[in-house]
N, C-alpha and C positions, 0 to 999 in steps of 0.2 A: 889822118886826124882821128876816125873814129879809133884804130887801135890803138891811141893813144888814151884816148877817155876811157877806152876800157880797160887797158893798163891801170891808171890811175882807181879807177873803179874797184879793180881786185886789190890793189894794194891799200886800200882804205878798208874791205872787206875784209880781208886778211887779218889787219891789224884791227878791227871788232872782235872778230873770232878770238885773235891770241888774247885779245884782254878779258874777255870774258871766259877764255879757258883759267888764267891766270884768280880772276875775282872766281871761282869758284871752286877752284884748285883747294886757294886758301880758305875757302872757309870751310869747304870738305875738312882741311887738316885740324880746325878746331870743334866738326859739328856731327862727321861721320861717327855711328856705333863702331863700338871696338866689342862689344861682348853677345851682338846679338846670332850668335852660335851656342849659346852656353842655355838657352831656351829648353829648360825642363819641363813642359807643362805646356799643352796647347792655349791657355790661358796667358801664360807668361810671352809667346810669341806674338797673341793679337794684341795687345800692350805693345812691345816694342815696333808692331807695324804701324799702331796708331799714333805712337809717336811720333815716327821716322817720318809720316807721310805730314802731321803736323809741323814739324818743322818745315820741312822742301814747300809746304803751300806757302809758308809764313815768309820762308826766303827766295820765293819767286821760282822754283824746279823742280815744282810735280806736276807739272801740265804744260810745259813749253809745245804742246800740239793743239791746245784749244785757242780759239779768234784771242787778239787782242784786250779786251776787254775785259779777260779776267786775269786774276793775279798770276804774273809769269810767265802768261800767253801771246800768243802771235810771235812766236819765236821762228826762225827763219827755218829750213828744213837741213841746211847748212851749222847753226845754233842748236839743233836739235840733236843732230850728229856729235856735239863737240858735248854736249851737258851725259851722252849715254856713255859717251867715250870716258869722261871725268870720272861720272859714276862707280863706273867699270873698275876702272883704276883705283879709286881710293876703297875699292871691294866693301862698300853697301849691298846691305840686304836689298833683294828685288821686294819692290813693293807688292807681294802677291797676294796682300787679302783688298787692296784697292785697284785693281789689274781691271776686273770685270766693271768697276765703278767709273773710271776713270777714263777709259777705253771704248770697250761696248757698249755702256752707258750713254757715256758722251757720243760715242759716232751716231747712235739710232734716234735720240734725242737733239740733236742738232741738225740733224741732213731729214729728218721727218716726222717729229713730233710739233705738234700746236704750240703756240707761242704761253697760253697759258700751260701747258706740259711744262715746256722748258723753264719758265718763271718757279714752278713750282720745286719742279728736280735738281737740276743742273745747280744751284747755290749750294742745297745741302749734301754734295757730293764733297766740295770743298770743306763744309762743316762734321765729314766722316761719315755721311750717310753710306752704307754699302749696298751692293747691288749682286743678285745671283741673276745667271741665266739656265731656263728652265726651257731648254730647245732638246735634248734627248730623251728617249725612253728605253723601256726592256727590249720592243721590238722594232725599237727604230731610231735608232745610234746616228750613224751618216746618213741615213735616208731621212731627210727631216718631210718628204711626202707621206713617209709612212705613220706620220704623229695618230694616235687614237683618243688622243685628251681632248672630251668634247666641251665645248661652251654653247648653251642653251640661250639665247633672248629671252628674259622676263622681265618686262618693262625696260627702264631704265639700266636695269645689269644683265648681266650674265652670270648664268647661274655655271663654274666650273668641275667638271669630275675628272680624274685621269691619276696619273703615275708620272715622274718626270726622274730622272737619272745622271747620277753622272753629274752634278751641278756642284759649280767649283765653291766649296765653303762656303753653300747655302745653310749654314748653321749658325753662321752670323750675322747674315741678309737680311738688310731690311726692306728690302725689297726685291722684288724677280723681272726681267723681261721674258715674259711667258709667251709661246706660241700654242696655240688651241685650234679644232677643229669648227669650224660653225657653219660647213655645207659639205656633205658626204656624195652627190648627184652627182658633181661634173668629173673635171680631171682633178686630182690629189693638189696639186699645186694649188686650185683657184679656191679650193675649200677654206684655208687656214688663216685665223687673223690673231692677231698682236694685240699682248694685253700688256698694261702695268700691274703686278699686281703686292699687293700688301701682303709680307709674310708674317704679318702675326694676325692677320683676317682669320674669322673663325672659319673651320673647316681645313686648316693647313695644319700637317705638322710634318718636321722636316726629321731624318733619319740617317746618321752619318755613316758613311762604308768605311769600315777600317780593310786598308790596304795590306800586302804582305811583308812590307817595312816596318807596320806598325801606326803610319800616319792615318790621317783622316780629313785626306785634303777634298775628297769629293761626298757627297753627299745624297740620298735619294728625297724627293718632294711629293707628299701627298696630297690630292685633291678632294677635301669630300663637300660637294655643294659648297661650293666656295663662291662668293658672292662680288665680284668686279664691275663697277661702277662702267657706264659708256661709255664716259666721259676716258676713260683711263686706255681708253684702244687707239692704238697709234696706227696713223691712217685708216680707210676704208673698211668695213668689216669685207673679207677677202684677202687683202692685201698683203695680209702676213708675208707670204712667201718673198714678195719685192721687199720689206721692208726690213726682213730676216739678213738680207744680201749684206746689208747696210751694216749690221750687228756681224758679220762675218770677215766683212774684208776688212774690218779694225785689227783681228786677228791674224793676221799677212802682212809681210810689207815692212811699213814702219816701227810696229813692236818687234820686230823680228830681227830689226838693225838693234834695238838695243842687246837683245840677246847672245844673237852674235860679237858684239862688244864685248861683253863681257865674259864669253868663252874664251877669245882673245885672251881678255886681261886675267883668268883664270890659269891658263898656262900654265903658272910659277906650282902651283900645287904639282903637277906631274912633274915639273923640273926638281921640286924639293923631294920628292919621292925618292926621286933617281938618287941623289948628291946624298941624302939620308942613309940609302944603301948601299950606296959606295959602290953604284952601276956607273958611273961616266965612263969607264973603261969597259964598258960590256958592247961591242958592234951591234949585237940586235937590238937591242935596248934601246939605242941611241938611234937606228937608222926607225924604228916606230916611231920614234918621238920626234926627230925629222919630220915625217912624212906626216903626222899630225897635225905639228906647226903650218906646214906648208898647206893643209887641206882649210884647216883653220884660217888661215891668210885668205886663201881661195876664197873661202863663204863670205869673212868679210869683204871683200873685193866684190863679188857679186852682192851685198846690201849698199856697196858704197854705190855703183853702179845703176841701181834702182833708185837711190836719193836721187842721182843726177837727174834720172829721167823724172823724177816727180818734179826738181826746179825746174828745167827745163820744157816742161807739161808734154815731154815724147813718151811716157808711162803707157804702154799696152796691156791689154786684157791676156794673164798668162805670168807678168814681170810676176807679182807677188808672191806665185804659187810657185816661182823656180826659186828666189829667197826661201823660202817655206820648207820647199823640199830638201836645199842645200844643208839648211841648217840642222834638221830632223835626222838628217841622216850623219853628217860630222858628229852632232851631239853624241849618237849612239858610237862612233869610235872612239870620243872623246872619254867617254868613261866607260869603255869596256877595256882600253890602256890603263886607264886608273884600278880598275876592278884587278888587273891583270900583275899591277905596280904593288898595290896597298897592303895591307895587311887587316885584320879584324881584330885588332891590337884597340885598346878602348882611346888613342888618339886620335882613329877613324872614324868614331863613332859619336851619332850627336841625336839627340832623342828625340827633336823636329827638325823636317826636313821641309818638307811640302812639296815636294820638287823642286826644290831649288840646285842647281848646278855647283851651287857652292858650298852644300851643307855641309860638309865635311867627312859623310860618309859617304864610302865609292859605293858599296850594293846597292844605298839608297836611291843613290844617285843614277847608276846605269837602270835599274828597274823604272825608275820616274822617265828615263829616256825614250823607252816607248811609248810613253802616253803622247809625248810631240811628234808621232809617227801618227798619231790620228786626233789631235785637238787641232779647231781649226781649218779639218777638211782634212782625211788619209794622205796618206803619200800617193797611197794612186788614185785617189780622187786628185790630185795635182797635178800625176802623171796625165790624166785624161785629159785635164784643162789644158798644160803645155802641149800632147799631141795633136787634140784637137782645132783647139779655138787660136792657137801661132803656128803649127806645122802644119795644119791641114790636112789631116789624118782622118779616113775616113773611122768611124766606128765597128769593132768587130761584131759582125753577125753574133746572135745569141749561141745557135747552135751550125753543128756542120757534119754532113754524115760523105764521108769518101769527097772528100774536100769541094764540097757543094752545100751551099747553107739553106735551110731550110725553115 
């Protein structure tokens, strides 16, 4: 009896899934950008992001990960699966000037801010507010113990100074999830607390890094006596470090299936490469482009594998960071085949990128590839996590002289 209810069960599921692949199939076919490649102008791309992301809130499919209760949301993790899969397919822009809004915003803001935090924030994310994260520095990249940006207590605020780096299109931001120092005595971890903070508060100005493609998708952030309200410190003063985790593992995992989706549904550009050049008859050619396909399968198989474990709540500390790594490193075969296919023919070439996997230019694109080797936590800060914390791997001694550590 029971395997029959649950027969019955999948096939009612099932038949949710197809119809809501089908309703959005369709409306993709009338609602999807068709020119947002053609972006001359850093100005002209945040336009058609704020477009894009306007629509998808309007039509219920830009946040199928947040609770119920707001537009679009409480989508099943199975639903979620099927809306990245669509995406992919009908080849939309990734929404990456609302990534950090939408995501890291929303996870830190939902799992550990105050109820008035969230009243305040979380609506106008939906309204376009945007959001930078302001968690690196010059001398402290992946080590976020080694942050030097301090925040002082005066009264009611905190008074901030420091340097921040590396923050994704903090030139847009209206806001930052800031980590600061506000006790130097103990261990590095227990010093560090969590701000909200206002980027057009006096004392901030922001400084865009132009990359070697020409983009300017990261940014540096200045601190001078910057003034952030108590009220705006998310959890405990200390706590940063716990609350930082929060804001990190957004970046793992479930953003990670969609990306993988859409490396999948990207494919067709190396296939059209090849058939353009009139390689289908070239053995090497085609045995790369094999082994691409089939690596690519792989990575998704391993994100589909990690959705299971998250419906099924069997999710281990470790799953996200083998997604994370899968992906980081496919990405970079993926267009270093392309870099290898393409040509610098001005059909390749597209004047914003951002990192998008899709820009249309291959250099663009494989130089952007190693930035997912270290957003999000290194490939071997992933590596550590899988050896350590699921293999059970001791740690390698610092040093070792005639193979004795010392």
């Amino acid at each position: 009896m029971r395997n029959c209810l649950n027969t019955g069960l999948n096939i009612i599921m099932d038949e949710a899934l197809e119809d809501l692949r089908k309703k959005l199939r369709s409306w993709l076919a009338s609602n999807a950008p068709t020119n947002w490649r053609s972006a001359e102008t850093h100005e002209i791309f945040v336009a058609q992001q704020r477009d894009w992301f306007k629509k998808l809130v309007a039509a219920g499919y830009a946040i199928p990960h947040w609770p119920a209760e707001w537009p679009g949301g409480g989508r099943s993790l199975a639903e979620q699966k099927v809306i990245y899969e669509e995406l992919a397919r009908a080849d939309t822009p990734r929404l990456l000037l609302t990534f950090i809004s939408t995501y890291h915003a929303f996870a830190t803001l939902s799992e550990c801010a105050n109820d008035d935090q969230k009243a305040r924030y979380l609506p106008n994310i939906l309204k376009g507010e945007l959001w930078c994260q302001g968690f690196s520095e010059p001398n402290a990249g992946s080590d976020l113990a080694a942050i030097h940006t301090r925040a002082v207590r005066d009264g009611d605020h905190y008074v901030v100074n420091g340097q921040k780096v590396w923050s994704t299109m903090a030139q847009y931001a209206d806001r930052c999830l800031l980590l600061a120092r506000t006790d130097a005595s103990g261990v590095p971890q227990a010093g560090i607390t969590y701000l909200l903070m206002d980027m057009n508060a006096p004392g901030v100005s922001v400084r865009p890094i132009r990359q070697i493609q020409g983009d300017e998708e990261f940014a540096e952030i200045f601190l001078d006596d910057v003034r952030i309200p108590v009220s705006e410190r998310v959890g405990a003063e200390g706590d940063g470090w716990k609350v930082a985790q929060a804001t990190l593992a957004s970046e793992r995992g479930l953003t990670l299936m969609e990306l993988s989706y859409r490396m999948r549904g990207a494919l067709w550009r190396i296939a059209e490469l090849i058939r353009t050049q009139g390689r289908t008859d070239d053995a090497g050619v085609m045995r790369d482009f094999g082994r691409l396909a089939a690596r690519v399968d792989s990575v998704c198989a391993i994100a589909d594998a990690f959705l299971r474990k998250r419906i099924d709540g069997s999710e281990q500390l470790g799953d996200a960071s083998i997604v994370k790594l899968g992906y980081s490193r496919c990405l970079r075969a993926y267009t270093d085949l392309g870099v290898r296919l393409g040509s610098l023919s001005e059909q390749y070439l597209a004047p914003i990128t951002f990192g998008d996997l899709n820009s249309g230019n291959w250099m663009a694109d494989f130089m952007n590839s190693y930035a997912w080797t270290i957003a999000g936590g290194s490939d071997e800060v992933q590596r550590n996590i899988i050896a350590e914390r699921m293999l059970g791997m001791a740690r390698e001694p610092k040093s070792w002289t005639l193979g004795k550590s010392i």
